[in-house]
C-alpha positions as CSV (number, residue, x, y, z in Angstrom):
1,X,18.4,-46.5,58.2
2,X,16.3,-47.1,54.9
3,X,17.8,-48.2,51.9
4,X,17.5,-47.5,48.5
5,X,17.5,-50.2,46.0
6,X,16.9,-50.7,42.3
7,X,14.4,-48.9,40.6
8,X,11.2,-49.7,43.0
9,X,10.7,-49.0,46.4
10,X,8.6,-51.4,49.0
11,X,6.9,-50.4,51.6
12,X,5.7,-52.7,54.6
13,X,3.2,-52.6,57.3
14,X,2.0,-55.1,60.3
15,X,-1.2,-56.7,60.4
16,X,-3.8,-56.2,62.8
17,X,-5.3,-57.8,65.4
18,X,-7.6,-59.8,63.7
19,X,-8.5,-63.7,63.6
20,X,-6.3,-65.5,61.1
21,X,-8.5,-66.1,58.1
22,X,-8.1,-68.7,55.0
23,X,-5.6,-67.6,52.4
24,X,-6.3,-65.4,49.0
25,X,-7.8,-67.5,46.4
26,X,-5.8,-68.7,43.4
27,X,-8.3,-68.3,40.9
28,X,-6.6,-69.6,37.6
29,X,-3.2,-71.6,37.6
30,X,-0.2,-69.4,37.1
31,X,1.6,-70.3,33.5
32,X,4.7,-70.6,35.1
33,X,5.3,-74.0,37.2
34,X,7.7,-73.5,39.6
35,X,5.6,-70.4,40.8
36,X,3.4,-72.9,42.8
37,X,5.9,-74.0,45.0
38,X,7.6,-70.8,45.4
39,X,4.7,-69.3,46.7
40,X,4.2,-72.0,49.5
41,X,7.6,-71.2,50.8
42,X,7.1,-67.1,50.7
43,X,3.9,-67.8,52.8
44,X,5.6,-70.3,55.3
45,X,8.2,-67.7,55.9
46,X,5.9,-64.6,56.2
47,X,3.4,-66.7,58.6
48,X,6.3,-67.6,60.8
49,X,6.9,-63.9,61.6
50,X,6.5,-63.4,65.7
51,X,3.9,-60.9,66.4
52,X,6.4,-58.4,67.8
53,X,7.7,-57.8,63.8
54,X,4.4,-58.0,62.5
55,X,3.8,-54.4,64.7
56,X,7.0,-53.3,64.4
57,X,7.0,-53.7,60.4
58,X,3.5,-52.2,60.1
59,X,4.2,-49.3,61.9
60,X,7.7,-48.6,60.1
61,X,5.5,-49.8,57.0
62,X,3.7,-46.6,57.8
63,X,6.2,-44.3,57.9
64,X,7.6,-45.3,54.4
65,X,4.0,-45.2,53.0
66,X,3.4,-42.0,53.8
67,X,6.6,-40.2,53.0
68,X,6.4,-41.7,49.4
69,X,6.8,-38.3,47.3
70,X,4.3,-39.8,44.6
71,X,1.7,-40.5,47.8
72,X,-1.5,-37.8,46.9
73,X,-2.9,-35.2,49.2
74,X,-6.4,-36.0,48.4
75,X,-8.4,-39.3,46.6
76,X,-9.4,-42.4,47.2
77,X,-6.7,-45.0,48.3
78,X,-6.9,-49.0,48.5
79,X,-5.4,-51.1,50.9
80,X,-6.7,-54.8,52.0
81,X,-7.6,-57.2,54.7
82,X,-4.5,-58.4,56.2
83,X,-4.6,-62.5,56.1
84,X,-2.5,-64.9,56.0
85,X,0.4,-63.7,57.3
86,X,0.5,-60.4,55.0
87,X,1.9,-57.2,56.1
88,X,-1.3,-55.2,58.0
89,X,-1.9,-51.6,56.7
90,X,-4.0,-51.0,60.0
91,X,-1.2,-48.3,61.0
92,X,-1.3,-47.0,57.9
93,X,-4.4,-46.4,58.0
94,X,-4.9,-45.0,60.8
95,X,-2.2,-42.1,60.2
96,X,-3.7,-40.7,56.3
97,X,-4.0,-37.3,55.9
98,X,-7.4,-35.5,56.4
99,X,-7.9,-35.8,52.2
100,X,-7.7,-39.6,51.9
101,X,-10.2,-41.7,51.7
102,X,-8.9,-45.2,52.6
103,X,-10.9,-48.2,50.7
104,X,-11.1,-51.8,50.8
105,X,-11.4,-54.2,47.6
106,X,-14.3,-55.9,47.1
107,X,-14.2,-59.3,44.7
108,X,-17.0,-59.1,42.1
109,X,-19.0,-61.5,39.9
110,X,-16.7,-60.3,36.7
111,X,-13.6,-61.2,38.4
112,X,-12.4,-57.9,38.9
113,X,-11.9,-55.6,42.0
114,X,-13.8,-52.9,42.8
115,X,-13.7,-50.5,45.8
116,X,-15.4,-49.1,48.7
117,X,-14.5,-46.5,51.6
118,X,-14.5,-48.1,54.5
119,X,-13.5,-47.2,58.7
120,X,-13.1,-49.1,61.3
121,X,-16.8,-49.9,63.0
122,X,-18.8,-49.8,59.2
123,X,-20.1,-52.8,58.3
124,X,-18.4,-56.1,56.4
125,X,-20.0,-59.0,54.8
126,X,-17.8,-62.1,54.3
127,X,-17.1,-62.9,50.4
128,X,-17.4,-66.4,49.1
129,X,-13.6,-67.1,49.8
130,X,-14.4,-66.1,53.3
131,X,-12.7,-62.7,53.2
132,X,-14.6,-59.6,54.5
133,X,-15.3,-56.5,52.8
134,X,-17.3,-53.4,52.7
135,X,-21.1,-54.4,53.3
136,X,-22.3,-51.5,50.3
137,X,-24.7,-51.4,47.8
138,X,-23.3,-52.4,43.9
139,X,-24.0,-49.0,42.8
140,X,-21.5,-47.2,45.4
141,X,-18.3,-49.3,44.5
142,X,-15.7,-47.3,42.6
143,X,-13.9,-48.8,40.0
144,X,-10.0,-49.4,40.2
145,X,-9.3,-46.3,37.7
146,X,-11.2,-44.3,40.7
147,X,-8.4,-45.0,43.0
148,X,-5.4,-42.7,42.9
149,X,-2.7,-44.8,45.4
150,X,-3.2,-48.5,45.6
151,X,-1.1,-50.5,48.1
152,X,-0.7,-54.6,46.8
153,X,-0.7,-57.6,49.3
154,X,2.2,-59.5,47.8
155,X,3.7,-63.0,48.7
156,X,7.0,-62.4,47.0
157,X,8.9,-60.0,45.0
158,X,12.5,-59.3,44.0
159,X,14.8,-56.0,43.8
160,X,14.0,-55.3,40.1
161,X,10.5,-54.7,41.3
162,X,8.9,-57.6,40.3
163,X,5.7,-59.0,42.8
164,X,4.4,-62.1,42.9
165,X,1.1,-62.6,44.3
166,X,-1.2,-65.5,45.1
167,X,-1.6,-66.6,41.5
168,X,-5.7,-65.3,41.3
169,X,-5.0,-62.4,39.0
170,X,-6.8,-60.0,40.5
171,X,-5.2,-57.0,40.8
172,X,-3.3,-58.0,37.2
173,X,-7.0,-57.6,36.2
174,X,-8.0,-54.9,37.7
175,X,-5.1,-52.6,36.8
176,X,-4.2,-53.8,33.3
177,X,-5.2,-50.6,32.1
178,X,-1.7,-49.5,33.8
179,X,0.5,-51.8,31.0
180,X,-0.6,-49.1,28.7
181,X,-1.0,-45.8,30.8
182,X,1.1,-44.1,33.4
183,X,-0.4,-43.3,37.2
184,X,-2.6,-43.2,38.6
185,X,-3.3,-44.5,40.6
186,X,0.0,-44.9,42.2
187,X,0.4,-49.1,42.3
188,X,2.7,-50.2,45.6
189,X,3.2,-53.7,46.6
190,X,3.7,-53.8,50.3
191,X,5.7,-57.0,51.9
192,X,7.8,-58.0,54.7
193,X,11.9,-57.7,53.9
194,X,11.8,-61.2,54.6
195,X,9.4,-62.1,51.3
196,X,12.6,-60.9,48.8
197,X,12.9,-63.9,46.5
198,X,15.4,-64.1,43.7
199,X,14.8,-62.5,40.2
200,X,11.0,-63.4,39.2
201,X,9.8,-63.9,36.0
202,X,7.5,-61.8,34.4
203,X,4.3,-63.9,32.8
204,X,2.2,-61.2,30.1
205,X,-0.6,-60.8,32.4
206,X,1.7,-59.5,35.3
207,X,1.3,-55.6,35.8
208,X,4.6,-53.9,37.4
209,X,4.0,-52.2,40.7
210,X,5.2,-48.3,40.5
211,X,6.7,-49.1,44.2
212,X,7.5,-52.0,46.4
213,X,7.8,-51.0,50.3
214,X,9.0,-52.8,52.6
215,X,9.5,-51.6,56.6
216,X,13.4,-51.1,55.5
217,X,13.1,-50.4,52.1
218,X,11.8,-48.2,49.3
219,X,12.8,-48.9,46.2
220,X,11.5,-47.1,43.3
């Protein structure tokens, strides 16, 4: 049965069946040392997940997603190209109600991320980290205040709700707006139970997810 913990709740889905590609940048160097090395162990442990709970945990990660009370009935939502090891949202995906519009984040010159609707079939052009995304024209990508329900990649995170991802600051960019402003959109780091680290330390860029899922867990 799920469990509720602490104040956030994580969600978790399983990747697809995809070729492996190269891990998320890390586009500055975090402020806090020990972060480095942590993050090597969170992403030794998620890679060494057997394939049958990667499917498992995406499809359960599924489930929790879309029963999340604060999950909207119509909008654009973001999810990401499962790499690495990370928890696919291809289930999820798969399953939205007829009013969502599912989107993938596209890395841009600025170093922010902006978004684009995409299905499976349209086409992708690989970014220069080697990571594909939306084949659009600039003019059609929505900005991240356009989205209303945002699911993270994470590499770690703890039961006070904290996530720690790869250390580029993207989405700590992209959403800083939400330090100072309530949802939406809706953030939600999504992980594998077995990413849990102990307590994290915040660093001032970090933006707080509304939700982390997990396939076990919601905690909010």
């Amino acid at each position: 049965e799920p469990r509720v913990q602490g104040r956030f709740a994580r969600i978790a889905t399983a990747e697809t069946f995809l070729p492996p590609l190269p891990a998320r940048p890390a586009a500055r160097v975090s402020a806090l040392p020990h972060r480095a090395a942590l993050r090597s162990r969170l992403r030794e442990r998620r890679r060494a997940l057997h394939a049958a709970a990667r499917i498992a945990g995406a499809e359960a990660l599924a489930d929790r997603l879309l029963s999340l009370p604060g999950l909207p009935a119509s909008g654009h939502v973001a999810g990401y190209w499962a790499m690495d090891g990370e928890i696919g949202l291809h289930a999820w995906q798969l399953r939205l109600p007829p009013g969502l519009v599912y989107c993938l984040p596209v890395l841009g010159a600025d170093a922010q991320l902006r978004f684009a609707p995409w299905r499976p079939g349209d086409p992708l052009a690989t970014n220069r980290y080697g990571i594909p995304e939306p084949d659009v024209a600039p003019g059609s990508l929505l900005e991240g205040d356009a989205m209303a329900f945002v699911a993270m990649p994470l590499v770690g995170f703890d039961r006070d709700g904290h996530r720690l991802g790869m250390g580029g600051g993207w989405y700590d960019r992209s959403f800083a707006f939400r330090r100072s402003r309530a949802a939406p959109p809706l953030l939600v780091g999504v992980g594998f139970d077995e990413q849990e680290t102990d307590s994290l330390a915040l660093a001032d860029w970090d933006v707080v997810p509304d939700a982390i899922c997990t396939p076990t867990r919601t905690l909010h």
